[in-house]
C-alpha positions in Angstrom: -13.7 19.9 -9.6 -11.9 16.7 -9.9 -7.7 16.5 -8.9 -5.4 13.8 -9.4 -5.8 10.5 -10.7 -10.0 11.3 -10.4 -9.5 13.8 -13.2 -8.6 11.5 -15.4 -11.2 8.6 -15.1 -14.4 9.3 -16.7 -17.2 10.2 -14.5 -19.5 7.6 -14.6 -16.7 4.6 -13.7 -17.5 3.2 -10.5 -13.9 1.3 -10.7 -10.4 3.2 -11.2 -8.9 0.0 -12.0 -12.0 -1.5 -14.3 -9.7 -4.4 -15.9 -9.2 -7.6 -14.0 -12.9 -7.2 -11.7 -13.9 -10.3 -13.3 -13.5 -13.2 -10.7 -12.6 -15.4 -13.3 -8.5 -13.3 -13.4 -6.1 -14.3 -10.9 -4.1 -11.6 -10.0 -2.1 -14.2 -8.0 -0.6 -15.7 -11.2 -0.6 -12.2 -13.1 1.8 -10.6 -10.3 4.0 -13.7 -10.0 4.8 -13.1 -14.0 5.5 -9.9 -13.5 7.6 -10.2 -10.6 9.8 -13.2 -12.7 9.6 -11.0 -15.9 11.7 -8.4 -13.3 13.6 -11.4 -11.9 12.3 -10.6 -8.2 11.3 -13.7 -6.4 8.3 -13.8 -4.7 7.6 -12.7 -1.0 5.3 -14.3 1.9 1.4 -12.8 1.5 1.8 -10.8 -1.6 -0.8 -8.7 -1.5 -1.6 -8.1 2.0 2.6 -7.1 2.2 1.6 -4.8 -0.9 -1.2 -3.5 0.8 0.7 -3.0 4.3 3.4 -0.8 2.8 1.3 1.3 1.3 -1.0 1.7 4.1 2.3 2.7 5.9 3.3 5.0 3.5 -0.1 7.2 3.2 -0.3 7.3 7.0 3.4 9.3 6.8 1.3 12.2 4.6 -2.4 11.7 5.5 -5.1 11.6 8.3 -5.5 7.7 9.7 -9.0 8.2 8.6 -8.2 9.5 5.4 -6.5 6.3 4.5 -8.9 3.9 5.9 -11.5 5.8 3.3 -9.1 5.1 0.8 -8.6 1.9 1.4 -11.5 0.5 2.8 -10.6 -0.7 6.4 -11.1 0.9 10.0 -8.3 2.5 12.1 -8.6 -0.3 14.4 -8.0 -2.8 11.5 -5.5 -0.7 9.9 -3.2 -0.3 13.3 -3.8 -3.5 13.8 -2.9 -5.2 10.7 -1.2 -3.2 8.2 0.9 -0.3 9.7 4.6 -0.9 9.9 7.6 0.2 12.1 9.6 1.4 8.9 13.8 1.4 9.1 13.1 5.5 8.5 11.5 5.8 11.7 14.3 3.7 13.5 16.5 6.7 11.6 14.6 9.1 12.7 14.4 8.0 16.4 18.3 7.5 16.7 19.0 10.8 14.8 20.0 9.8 11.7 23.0 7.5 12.9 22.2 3.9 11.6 24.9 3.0 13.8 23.6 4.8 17.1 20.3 2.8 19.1 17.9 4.0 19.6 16.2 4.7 22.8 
């Protein structure tokens, strides 16, 4: 049985995200009109930022391994490269007072 976003892609794609494969689309240029369409200026390493928060953010609910299926990396790269201190953990660690420090 398939759940979530699976159940709705056909069986036989290989690709959840079939548009945009072809090597001749630049996702580059295609993200920095979106981003000035929603008047947000662009950030340093787009996609590997893009890709670090989320990383960050599935490692909060699911097994590092888990992820790294998901997303096609090793732990070691993961830690490494992509997982982030977030300003919730510095909450969490001082008790909830932004104010307090932690440690």
């Amino acid at each position: 049985m398939r759940v979530g976003w699976r159940a709705e892609v056909p069986a036989q794609s290989e690709w959840v995200v079939s548009r945009s494969r072809s090597n001749r689309v630049n996702l580059r240029t295609q993200l920095l009109r979106i981003l000035k369409k929603a008047k947000i200026g662009p950030w340093p390493k787009l996609f590997q930022n893009l890709r670090s928060s989320r990383e960050t953010e599935l490692m909060k609910e699911f097994p590092i391994h888990v992820v790294c299926g998901w997303l096609g990396n090793t732990p070691k790269v993961a830690i490494k490269h992509y997982t982030q201190v977030t300003d919730e953990d510095f909450r969490k660690a001082n008790g909830g007072d932004p104010g307090r420090q932690a440690g």
